[in-house]
C-alpha positions, -999 to +999 in steps of 0.1 A: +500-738-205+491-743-239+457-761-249+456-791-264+436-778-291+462-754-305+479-770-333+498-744-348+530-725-335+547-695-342+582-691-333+603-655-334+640-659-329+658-624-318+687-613-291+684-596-263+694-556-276+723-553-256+752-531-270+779-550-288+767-583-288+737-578-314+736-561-351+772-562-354+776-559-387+761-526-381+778-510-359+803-493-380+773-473-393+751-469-361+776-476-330+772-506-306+741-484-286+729-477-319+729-516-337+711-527-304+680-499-304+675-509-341+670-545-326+651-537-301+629-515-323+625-540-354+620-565-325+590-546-311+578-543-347+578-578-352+558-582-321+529-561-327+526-580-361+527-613-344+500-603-321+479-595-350+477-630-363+471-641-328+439-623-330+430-638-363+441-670-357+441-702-332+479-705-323+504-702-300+534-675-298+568-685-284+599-659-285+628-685-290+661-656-273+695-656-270+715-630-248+693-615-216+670-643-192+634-649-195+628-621-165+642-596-191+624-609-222+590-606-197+596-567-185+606-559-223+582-580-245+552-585-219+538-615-201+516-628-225+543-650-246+561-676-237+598-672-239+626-704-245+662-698-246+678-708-277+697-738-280+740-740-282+747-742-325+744-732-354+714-713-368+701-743-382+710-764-352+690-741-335+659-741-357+659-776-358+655-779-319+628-755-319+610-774-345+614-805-329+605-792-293+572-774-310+560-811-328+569-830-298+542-810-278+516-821-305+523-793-329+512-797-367+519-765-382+555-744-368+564-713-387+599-696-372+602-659-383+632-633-376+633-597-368+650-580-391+623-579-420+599-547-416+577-559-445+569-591-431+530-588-416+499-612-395+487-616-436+519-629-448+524-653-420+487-660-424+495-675-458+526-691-446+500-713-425+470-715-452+501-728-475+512-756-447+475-773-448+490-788-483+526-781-487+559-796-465+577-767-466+569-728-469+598-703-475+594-666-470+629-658-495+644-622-488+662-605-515+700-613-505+691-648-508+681-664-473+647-665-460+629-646-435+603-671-427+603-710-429+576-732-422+570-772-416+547-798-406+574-824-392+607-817-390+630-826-417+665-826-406+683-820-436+668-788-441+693-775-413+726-797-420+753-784-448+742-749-451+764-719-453+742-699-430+743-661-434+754-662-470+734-657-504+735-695-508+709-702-483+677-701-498+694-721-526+713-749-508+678-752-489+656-758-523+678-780-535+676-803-502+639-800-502+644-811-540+660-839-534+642-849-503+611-843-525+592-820-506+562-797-518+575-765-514+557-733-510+572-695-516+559-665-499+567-634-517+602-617-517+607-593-490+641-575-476+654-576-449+685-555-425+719-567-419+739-547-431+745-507-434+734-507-471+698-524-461+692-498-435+673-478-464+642-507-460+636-495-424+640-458-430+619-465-465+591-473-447+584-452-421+602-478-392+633-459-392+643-436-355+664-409-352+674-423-323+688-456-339+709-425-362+717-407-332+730-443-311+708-429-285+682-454-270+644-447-258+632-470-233+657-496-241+658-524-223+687-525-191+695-555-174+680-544-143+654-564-133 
């Protein structure tokens, strides 16, 4: 249970790596086995980095899946995180719900982070909360124009509603919401991220990259026996 005193919340949203059903817009360059080691891989990654700001700061970590059960997401993550199942939706139907489920429980500051950005580290988030002490909104913007990071101190609705999610609009159709909503808005530096077989170049680039993820073979990958 969490304490009453912990006021900020970080959220990761990933998939279960099972073959086929996540990174498929990679496949064609890494095979369904492939696509999911990367995801498990840049899902670990994302992991030990959260961790880190757990040390640093006073917050709580929730893994927000989709695909696999909790039971899975325990043997393959560990037992020290708690672990909700995503909600039906849209991406932003689904952020929205974590948000909301995160301030209901007395939550002030929520940051919700992906996987797929290597660069992203415990001293970016770190900011991302320093930055929610006087801003409404922080944004994490990754060069094919979404965000990798997006943080609130209530939830704002709107934020979520009328986006073309997965496109290059999104960071943009999200500023101009917030503009109009006239929320303080806060940027975080501009980081890439990997969806497709072009951007695979950012995880070999810095060091991330497995041979086995080139091979479509898998190293301790998660099975769905339990």
């Amino acid at each position: 249970m969490t304490s009453n005193l912990v006021k900020e919340r970080l959220i990761v949203f990933t998939r279960y790596p099972e073959p086929g059903k996540t990174k498929t817009r990679l496949i064609p360059a890494l095979g369904a086995k492939g696509a999911a080691n990367l995801q498990r891989q840049m899902t670990e990654h994302t992991m030990v980095r959260t961790r880190e700001i757990k040390r640093l700061r006073f917050l709580s970590v929730e893994v927000y899946f989709s695909g696999g059960n909790p039971e899975l997401m325990r043997h393959w993550l560990g037992w020290d995180i708690t672990y909700q199942p995503q909600c039906a939706g849209d991406l932003g139907e689904r952020m929205a719900s974590a948000f909301q489920v995160s301030f209901a429980a007395g939550m002030t500051e929520v940051v919700i982070i992906g996987t797929d950005c290597p660069d992203l580290n415990a001293s970016i988030m770190t900011q991302a909360f320093e930055m929610l002490k006087e801003k409404d909104l922080v944004l994490g913007p990754s060069q094919d124009g979404g965000y990798y990071l997006i943080g609130l101190r209530r939830l704002v609705p709107e934020l979520f509603k009328g986006i073309h999610w997965s496109t290059a609009e999104v960071l943009q159709q999200t500023a101009r919401i917030a503009q109009k909503l006239e929320l303080a808005v806060a940027y975080l530096s501009v980081l890439n991220d990997v969806d497709c077989p072009e951007d695979l170049w950012v995880w070999n680039s810095d060091g991330f990259y497995r041979s086995s993820v080139t091979l479509g073979k898998e190293k301790s990958q998660p099975t769905d026996e339990s």
